[in-house]
Backbone as ProteinMPNN parsed JSONL, in Angstrom:
{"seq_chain_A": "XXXXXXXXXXXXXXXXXXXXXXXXXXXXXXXXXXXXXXXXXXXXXXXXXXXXXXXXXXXXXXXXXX", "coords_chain_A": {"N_chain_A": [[39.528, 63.243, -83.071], [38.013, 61.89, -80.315], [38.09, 59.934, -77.205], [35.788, 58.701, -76.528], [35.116, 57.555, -79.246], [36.834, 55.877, -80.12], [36.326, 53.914, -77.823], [34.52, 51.4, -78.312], [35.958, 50.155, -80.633], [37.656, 49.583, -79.305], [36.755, 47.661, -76.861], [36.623, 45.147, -77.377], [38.436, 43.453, -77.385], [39.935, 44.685, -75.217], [38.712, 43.615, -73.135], [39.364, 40.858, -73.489], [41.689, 40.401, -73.343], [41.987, 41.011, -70.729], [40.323, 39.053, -69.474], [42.532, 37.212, -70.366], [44.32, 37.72, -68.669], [43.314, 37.203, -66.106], [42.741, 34.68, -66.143], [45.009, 33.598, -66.543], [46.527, 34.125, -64.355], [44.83, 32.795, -62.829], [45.501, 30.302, -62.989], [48.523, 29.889, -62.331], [48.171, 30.459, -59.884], [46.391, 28.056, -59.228], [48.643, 25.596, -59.837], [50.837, 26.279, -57.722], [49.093, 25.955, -55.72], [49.164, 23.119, -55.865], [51.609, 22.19, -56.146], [52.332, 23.158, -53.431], [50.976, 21.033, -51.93], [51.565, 18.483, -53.14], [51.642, 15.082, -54.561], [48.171, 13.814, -55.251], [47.879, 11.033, -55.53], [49.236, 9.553, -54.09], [48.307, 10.238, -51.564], [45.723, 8.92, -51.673], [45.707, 6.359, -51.531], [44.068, 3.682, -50.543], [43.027, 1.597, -47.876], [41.874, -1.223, -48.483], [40.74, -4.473, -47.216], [41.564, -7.891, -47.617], [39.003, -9.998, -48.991], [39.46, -12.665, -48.393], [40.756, -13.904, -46.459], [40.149, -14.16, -43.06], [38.46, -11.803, -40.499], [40.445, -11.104, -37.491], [40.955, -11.123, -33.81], [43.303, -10.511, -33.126], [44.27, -9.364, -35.654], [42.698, -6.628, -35.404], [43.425, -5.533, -32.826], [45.958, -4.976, -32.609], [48.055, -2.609, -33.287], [50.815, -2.68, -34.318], [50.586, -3.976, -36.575], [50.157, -3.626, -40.243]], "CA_chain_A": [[38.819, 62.097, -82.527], [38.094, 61.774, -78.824], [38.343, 58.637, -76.83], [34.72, 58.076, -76.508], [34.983, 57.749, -80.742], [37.551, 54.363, -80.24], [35.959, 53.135, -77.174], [33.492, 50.43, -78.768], [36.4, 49.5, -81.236], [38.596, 48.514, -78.726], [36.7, 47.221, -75.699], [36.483, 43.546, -77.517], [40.201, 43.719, -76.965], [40.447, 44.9, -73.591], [37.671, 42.331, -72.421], [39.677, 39.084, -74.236], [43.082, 40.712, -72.428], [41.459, 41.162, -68.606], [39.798, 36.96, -69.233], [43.406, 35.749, -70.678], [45.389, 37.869, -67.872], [42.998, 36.288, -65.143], [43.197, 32.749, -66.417], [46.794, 33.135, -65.894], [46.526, 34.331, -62.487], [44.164, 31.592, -61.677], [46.894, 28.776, -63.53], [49.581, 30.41, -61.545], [47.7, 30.231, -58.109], [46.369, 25.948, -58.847], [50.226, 25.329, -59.992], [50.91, 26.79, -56.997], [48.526, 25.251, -54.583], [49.243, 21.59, -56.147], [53.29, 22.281, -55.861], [52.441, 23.089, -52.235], [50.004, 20.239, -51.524], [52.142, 17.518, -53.495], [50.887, 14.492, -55.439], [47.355, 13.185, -54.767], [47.324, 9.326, -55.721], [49.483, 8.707, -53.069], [47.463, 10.307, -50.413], [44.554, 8.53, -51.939], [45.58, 5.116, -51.274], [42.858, 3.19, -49.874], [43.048, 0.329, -47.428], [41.442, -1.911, -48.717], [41.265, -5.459, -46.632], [41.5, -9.089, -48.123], [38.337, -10.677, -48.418], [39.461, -14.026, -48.33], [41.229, -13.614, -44.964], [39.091, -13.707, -41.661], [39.041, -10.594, -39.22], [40.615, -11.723, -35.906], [41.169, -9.948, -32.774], [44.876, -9.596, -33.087], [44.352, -8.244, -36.534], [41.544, -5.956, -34.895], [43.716, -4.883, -31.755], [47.831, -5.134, -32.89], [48.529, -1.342, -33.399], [51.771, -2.595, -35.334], [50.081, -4.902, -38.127], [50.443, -2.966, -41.119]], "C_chain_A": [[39.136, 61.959, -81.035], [38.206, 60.474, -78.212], [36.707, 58.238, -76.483], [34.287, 57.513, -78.197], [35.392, 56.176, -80.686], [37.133, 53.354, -79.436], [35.072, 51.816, -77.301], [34.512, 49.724, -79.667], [37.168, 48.728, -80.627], [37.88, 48.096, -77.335], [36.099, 45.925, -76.462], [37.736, 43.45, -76.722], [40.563, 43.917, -75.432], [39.899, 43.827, -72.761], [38.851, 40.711, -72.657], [41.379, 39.509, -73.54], [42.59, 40.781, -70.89], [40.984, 39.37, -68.621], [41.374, 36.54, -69.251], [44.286, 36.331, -69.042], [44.471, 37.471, -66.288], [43.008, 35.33, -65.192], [44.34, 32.942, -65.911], [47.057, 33.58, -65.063], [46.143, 33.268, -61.752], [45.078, 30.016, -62.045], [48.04, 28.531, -62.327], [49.28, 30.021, -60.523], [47.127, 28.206, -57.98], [47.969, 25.521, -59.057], [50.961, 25.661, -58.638], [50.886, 25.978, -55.728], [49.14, 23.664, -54.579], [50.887, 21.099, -56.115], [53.278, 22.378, -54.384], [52.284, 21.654, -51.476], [50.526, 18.321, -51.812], [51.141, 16.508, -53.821], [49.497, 13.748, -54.427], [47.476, 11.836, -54.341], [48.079, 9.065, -54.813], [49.012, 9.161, -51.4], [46.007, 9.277, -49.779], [44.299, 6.939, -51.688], [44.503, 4.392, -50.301], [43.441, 1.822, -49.166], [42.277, -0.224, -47.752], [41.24, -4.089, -48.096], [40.435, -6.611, -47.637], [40.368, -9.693, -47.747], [38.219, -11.645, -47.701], [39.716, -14.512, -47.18], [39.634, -13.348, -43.923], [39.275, -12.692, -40.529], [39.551, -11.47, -37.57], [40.676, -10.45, -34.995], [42.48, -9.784, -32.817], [44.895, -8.952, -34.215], [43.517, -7.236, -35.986], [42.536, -4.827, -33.835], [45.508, -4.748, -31.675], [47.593, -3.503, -33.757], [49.66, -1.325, -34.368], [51.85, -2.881, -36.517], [49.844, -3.627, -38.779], [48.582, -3.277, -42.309]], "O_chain_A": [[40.28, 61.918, -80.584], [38.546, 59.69, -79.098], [36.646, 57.08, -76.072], [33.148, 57.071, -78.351], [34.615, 55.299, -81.063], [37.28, 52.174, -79.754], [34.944, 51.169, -76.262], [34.238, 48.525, -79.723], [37.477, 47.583, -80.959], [38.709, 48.255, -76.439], [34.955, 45.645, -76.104], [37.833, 43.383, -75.497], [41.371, 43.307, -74.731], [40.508, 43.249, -71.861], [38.904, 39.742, -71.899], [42.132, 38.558, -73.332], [43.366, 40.392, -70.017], [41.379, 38.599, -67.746], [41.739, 35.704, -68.425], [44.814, 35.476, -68.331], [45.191, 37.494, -65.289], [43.332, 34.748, -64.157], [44.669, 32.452, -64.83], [48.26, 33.452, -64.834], [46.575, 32.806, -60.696], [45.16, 28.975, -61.392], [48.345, 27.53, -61.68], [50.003, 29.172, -59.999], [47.362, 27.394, -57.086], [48.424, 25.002, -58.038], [52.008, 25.015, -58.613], [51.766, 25.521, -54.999], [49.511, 23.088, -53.556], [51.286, 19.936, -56.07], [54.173, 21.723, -53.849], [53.095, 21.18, -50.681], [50.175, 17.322, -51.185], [49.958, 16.719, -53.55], [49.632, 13.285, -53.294], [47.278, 11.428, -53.197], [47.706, 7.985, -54.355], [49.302, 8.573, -50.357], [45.503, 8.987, -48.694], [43.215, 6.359, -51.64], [44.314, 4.887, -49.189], [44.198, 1.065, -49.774], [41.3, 0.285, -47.203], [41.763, -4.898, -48.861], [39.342, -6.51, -48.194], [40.247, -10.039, -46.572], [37.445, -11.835, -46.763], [39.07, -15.466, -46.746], [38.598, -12.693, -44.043], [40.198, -12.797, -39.721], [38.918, -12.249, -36.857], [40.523, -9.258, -35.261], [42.843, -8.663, -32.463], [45.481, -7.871, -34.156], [44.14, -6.357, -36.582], [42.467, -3.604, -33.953], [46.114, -4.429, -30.653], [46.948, -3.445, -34.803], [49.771, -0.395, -35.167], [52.627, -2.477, -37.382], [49.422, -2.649, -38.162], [48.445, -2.72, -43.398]]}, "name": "protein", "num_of_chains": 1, "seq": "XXXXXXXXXXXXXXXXXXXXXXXXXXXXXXXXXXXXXXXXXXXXXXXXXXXXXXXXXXXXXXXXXX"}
């Protein structure tokens, strides 16, 4: 038996081993990126300003107001 005889039995097999061993290349490389990049939600914080409050010009032009 030659290898063109097995080739159809085993290329399910080789196909479902080349998908799982690129998934876990591409796991590896976001785990990766997101260990570099560190946590979102606190990038994501939004200013958000108090309606209830009125805009002034020292809130507007004070560089230190938080």
């Amino acid at each position: 038996m030659g290898i063109h005889y097995d080739y159809k039995s085993t290329k399910g097999t080789k196909l479902m081993e080349k998908q799982a061993k690129r998934e876990k290349k591409l796991a590896e490389k976001k785990a990766k990126r997101l260990a570099k990049e560190g946590p979102k939600a606190e990038k994501l914080k939004p200013n958000i300003l108090d309606t209830s409050k009125p805009i002034t010009l020292d809130f507007l032009t004070n560089p230190d107001k938080k």
